[in-house]
N, C-alpha and C positions, 0 to 999 in steps of 0.2 A: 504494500500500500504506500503512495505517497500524495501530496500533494496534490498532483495532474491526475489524481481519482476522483478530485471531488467538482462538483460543479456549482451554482449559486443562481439567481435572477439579482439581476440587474435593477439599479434603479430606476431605469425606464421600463421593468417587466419581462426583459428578456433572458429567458434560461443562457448561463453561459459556463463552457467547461474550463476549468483553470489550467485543462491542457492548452491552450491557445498562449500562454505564459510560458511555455516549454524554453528554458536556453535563459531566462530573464531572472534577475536578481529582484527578490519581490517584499514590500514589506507589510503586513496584514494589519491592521489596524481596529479593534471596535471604536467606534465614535460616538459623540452625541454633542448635540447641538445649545443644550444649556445646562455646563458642565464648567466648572471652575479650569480645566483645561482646553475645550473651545477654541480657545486662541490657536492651540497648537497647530488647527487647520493653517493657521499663516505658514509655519515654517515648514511642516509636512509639503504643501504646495510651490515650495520656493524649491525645497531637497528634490523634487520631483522634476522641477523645472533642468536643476541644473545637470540631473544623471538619466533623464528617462532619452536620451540618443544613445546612452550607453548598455541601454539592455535595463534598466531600473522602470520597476513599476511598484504603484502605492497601489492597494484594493481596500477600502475604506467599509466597514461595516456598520450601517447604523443601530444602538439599540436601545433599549428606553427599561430596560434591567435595573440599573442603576438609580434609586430616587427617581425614577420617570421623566428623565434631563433629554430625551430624546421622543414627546408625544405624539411629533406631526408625522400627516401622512409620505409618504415618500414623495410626495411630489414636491411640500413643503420646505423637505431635509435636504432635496436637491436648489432650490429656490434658493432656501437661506444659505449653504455650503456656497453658492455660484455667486450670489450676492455680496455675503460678506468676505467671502476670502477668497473668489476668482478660480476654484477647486475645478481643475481640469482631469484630476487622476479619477481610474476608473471607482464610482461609490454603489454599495450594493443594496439590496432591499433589508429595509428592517428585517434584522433577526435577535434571537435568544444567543445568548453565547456561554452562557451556563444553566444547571439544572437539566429533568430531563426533554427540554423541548429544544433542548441548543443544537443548532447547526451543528451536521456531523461535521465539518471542518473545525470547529470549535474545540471538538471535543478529540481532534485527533492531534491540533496544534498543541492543546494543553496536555496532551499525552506525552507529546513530544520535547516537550518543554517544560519542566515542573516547576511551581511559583514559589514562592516563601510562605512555607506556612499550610501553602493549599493550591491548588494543581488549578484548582476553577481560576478564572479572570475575576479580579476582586473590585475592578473600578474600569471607568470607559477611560481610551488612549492605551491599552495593554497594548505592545507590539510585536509581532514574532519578522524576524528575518528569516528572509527563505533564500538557499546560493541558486543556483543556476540550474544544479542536478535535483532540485525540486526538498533538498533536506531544510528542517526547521535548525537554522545554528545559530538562533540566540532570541531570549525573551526578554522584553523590558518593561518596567513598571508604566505605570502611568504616568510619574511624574518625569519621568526620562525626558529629557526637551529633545524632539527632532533633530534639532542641530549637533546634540551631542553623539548621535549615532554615526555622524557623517563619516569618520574613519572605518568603520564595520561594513558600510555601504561599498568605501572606496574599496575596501578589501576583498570584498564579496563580488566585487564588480572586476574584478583584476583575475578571478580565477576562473 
């Protein structure tokens, strides 16, 4: 099993398989839209700017798990994301990311990647990196700023 087994919809509706990402350095993201880290869409969207000719892609998951910081429709969460922070990388339809209704990606990322304490995602902006050959090699909290991953990227990006 990896990565390129799992597939998701789109936040325009459209089924997509995460094999279409094959060969790409990919970073997974849950998100939500009113959320003490929010902002981070700015620099997620900047990192994305500056690696995605390099094979870098962001896949943004919306979810509203957390204190209910994410309650709009998908249509909304694409509106405000394109509005306030210009979010050109690919974002997905609201899902679960933990418990048992959680996207099986969810549940195979945090397999892959065990957290502090507890294996589920414990707050929105959790991040997993994925290399090229489709492995998860690295989890980061939530409070992890985007920018600080930049060197993990470049590395990821170089193999």
């Amino acid at each position: 099993m990896s990565i390129y087994d799992f597939s998701a919809t789109t936040i325009e509706g459209e089924e997509k398989s995460l094999e279409v990402y094959k060969g790409k350095v990919l970073l997974i993201v849950n998100t939500a839209s009113k959320c003490g880290f929010t902002p981070q869409f700015e620099a997620l969207q900047s990192l994305y700017e500056e690696y995605k000719d390099q094979g870098f892609e962001i896949l943004g998951f919306p979810s509203n798990q957390f204190k209910e910081q994410d309650p709009g429709t998908d249509e909304e969460i694409a509106e405000f994301c394109q509005k306030n922070y210009g979010v050109t990388f690919q974002m997905f339809s609201k899902v679960d990311v933990k418990g048992e209704n959680a996207h099986p990606l969810f549940n195979y990322l945090t397999n892959q990647k065990k957290g502090i304490m507890t294996n589920q995602i414990k707050w929105n902006f959790t991040k997993f990196l994925i290399n090229r050959q489709g492995e998860v090699i690295e989890r980061y909290a939530p409070q992890a700023k985007p920018e600080s991953l930049r060197k993990d990227i470049v590395e990821a990006l170089q193999k």
